[in-house]
ZAFIFI-204338 format. One record per residue (C-alpha): x negated, y, z. Coordinates in steps of 0.2 Angstrom, whole numbers, padded with zeros to 4 digits, always signed. Layout:
N
XYZ
...
END
This chain:
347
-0924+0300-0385
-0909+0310-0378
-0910+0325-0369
-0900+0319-0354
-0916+0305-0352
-0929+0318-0353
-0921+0328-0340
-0921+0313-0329
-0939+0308-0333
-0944+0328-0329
-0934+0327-0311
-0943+0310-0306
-0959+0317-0310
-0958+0330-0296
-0961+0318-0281
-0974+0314-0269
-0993+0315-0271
-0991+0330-0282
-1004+0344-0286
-1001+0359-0297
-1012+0368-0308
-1009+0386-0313
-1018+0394-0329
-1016+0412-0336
-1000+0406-0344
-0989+0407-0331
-0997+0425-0325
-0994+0430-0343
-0976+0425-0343
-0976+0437-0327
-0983+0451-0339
-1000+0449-0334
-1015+0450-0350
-1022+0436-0357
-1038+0432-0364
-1035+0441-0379
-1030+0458-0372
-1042+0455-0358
-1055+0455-0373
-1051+0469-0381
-1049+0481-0365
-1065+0476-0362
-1074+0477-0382
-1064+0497-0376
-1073+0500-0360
-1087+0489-0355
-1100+0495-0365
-1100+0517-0363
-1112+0513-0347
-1122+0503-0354
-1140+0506-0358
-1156+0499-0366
-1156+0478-0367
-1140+0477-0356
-1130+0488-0372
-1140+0475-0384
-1133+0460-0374
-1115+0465-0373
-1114+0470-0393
-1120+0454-0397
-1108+0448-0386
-1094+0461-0394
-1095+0457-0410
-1095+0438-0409
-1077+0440-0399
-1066+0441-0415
-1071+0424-0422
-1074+0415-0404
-1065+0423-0391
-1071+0430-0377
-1077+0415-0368
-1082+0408-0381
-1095+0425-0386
-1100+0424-0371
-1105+0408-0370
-1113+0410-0386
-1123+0427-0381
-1123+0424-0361
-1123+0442-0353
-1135+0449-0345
-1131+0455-0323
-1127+0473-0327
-1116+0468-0342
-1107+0454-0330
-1104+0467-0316
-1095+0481-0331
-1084+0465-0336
-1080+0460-0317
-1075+0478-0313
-1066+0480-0329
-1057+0465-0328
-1053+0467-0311
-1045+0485-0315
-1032+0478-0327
-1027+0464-0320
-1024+0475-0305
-1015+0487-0313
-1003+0474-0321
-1002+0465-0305
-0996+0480-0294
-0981+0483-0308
-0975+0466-0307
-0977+0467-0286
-0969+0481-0286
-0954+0476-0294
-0955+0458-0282
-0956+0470-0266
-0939+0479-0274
-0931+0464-0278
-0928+0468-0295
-0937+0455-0299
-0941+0435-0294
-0957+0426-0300
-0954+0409-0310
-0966+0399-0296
-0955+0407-0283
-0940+0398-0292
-0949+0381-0294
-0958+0379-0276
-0941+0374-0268
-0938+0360-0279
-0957+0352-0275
-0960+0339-0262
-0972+0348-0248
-0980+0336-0237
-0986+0340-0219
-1007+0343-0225
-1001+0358-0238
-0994+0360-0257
-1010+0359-0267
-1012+0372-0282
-1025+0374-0292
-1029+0392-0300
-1040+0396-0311
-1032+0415-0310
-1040+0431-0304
-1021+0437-0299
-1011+0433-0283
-0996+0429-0293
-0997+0410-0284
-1000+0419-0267
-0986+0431-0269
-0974+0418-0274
-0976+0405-0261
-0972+0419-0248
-0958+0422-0259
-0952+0405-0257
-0954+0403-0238
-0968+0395-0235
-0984+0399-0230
-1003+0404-0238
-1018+0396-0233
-1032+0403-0245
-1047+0397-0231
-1049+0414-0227
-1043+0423-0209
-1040+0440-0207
-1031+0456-0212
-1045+0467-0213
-1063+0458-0219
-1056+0442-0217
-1068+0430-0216
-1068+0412-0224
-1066+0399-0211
-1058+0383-0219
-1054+0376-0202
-1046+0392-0191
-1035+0396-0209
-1027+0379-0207
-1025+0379-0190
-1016+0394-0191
-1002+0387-0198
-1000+0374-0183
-0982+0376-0177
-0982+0365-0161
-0987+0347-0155
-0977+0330-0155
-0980+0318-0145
-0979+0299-0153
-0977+0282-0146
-0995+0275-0135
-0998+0297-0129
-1004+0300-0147
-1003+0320-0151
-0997+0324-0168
-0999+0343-0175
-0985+0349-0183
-0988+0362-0197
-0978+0375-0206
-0973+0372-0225
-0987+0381-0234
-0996+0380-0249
-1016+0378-0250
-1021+0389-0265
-1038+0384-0273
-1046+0399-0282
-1061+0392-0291
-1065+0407-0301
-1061+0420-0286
-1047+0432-0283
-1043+0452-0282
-1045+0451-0265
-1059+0444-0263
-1077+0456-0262
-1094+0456-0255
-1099+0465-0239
-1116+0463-0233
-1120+0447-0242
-1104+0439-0237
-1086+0434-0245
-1073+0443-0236
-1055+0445-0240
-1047+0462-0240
-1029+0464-0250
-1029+0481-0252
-1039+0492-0265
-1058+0494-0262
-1068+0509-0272
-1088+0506-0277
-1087+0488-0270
-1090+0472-0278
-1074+0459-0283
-1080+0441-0279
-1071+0435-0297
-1082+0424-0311
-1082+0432-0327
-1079+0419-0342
-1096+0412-0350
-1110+0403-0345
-1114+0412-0329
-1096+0404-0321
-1106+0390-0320
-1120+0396-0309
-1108+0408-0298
-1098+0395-0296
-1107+0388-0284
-1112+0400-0274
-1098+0404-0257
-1083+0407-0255
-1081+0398-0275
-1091+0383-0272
-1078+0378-0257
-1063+0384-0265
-1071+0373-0282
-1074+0356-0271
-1058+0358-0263
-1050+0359-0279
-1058+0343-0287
-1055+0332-0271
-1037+0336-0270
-1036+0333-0289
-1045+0316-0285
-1032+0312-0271
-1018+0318-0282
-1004+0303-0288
-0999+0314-0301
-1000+0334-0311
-0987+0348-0314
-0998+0357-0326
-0992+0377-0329
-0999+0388-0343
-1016+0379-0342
-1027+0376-0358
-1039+0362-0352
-1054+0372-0356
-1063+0376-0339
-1079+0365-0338
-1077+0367-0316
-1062+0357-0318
-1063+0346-0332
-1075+0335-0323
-1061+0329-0312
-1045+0334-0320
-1046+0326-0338
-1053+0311-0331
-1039+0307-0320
-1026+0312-0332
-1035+0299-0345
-1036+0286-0329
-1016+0286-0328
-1010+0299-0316
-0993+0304-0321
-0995+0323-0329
-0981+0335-0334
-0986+0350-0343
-0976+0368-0346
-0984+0379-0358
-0977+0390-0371
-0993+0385-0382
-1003+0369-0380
-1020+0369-0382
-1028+0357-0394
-1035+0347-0378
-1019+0346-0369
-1011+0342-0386
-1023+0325-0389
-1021+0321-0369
-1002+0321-0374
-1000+0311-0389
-1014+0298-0385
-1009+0295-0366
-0990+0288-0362
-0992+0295-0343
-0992+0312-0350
-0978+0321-0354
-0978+0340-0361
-0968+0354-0366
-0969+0369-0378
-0961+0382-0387
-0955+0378-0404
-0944+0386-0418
-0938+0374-0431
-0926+0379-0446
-0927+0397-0438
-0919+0388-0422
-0930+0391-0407
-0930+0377-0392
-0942+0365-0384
-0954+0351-0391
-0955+0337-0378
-0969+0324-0381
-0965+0308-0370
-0970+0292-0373
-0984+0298-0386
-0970+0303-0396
-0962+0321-0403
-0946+0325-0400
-0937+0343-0405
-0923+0349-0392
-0916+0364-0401
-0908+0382-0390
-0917+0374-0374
-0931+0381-0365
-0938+0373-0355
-0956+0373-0358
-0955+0390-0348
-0954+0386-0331
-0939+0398-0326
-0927+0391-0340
-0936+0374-0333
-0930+0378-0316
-0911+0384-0326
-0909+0368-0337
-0918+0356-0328
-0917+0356-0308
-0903+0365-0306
-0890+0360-0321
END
């Protein structure tokens, strides 16, 4: 297959009935960590206020990082409260600290986020671009705004803002239209619903109770689920059991997947993601590494089409697989979504 016929293939995909899932790919593209330099700040710093069995849990934990990886340790020795509250606020002060460079250089306008590049070029209907995140970071957040379009996270608020699914949405109502028969339409802003099933940095506890706060909060808990087996009891508990089920039923509803930096290895999606994929929802996947699940969805599925980094003959471009088949398309790059962006919507 040519290269000019995968380019139209890639531009058709991005139509109607569209949902996008953003993993720690794209955030790491931004600069962000990722799993493996999450794991070892935290083999570094999690374990120095540790005592008694909670120290015994998280070694067991530790030493089983280098051969599984982190979520996979901790899967493997689950850990116990104390040890997920070290990791929470560990995590949460790294990513933090990455995320404020990269903001930092986005308020300066020295630098543009890739998502902020792509948004224009997707259809957004009049109910709200729907992306999925499985990210801590407000990356996807900061580059809608970016974009021109609005953020509804279901919370309200500047200052403890509560979560209130309803009042978030309808603060994006722009006016009302009047059609044929006296029936009132809303009209809403373009705005992007951002679905955080495993939290966000700006979300903590006070009182019992999710609130959202962007600033920097001292001594108080971040409402984010560390990886492991306890992700599946947190997750449903509030505000991550709405932002979860939200998640799945637009992935239900969804015609077809833009898939960015995602490994296919979170059990709160799978339930509804893989299945729809293997059911024959067009999918498009950007990643500079695919996992070895996204890998078997793309050769044994014709309705999936991915894209990742490859060097070939010490020539660096892009593998394509389409049509179940590989293809090599040497000095491109368009498994990352800015040259994607470069090479592929705007040639």
């Amino acid at each position: 297959m040519d290269l000019h016929t995968v380019k139209v293939r890639l531009q058709e995909h991005l139509s109607d009935g569209l949902v996008t899932i953003v993993g720690s790919g794209l955030s790491c593209a931004e600069g962000l960590p990722g799993m493996s330099e999450l794991a070892t700040y935290l083999q570094a710093g999690v374990g120095g206020g540790l005592t008694g069995g909670d120290a015994m849990a998280w070694a067991s934990a530790s030493a089983l990082i280098a051969t599984k990886g982190l979520e996979g340790a901790l899967l493997a020795a689950q850990p116990t409260p104390a040890v997920e509250s070290a990791i929470v606020v560990a995590a949460g002060k790294l990513i933090a600290e990455r995320e404020r460079t990269v903001v930092s250089e986005v308020f300066a306008g020295t630098r543009e986020l890739r998502l902020t590049r792509l948004l224009p070029h997707l259809v957004k209907p009049s109910t709200g671009l729907a992306i999925v995140t499985t990210n801590y970071d407000r990356l996807v957040e900061i580059a809608a705004e970016e974009a021109g379009i609005g953020v509804d996270t279901m919370f309200v608020g500047r200052f403890a803002g509560q979560l209130n699914e309803s009042e978030s949405r309808m603060s994006f109502c722009r006016g009302v239209a009047m059609k044929p028969r006296r029936v009132a339409s809303l009209q809403f802003r373009h705005r992007a619903i951002v679905f955080k099933p495993h939290g966000s940095l700006d979300w903590y506890a006070r009182n019992g109770r999710p609130v959202f706060y962007a600033g920097e909060l001292l001594d108080v808990t971040r409402l984010i689920i560390t990886p492991g087996g306890n992700k599946f009891r947190n997750g449903y508990e509030s505000p991550f059991d709405l932002h979860r089920s939200r998640a799945n039923e637009a992935i239900d509803r969804a015609s077809r997947f833009l898939v960015l930096g995602y490994g296919f290895n979170d059990g709160h999606l799978e339930t509804h993601l893989s299945p729809c994929i293997r059911g024959g929802k067009p999918t498009l996947m950007l990643t500079r590494s695919l996992s070895t699940v996204a890998r078997q969805l793309a050769l044994m599925h014709a309705n999936v089409i991915a894209l990742e980094y490859a060097e070939v003959g010490g020539v660096v471009g892009t593998t394509v697989i389409i049509d179940q088949k590989e293809f090599f398309f040497p000095c491109t790059g368009m498994w990352d979504v800015g040259s994607f962006v470069t090479e592929v919507l705007e040639p």
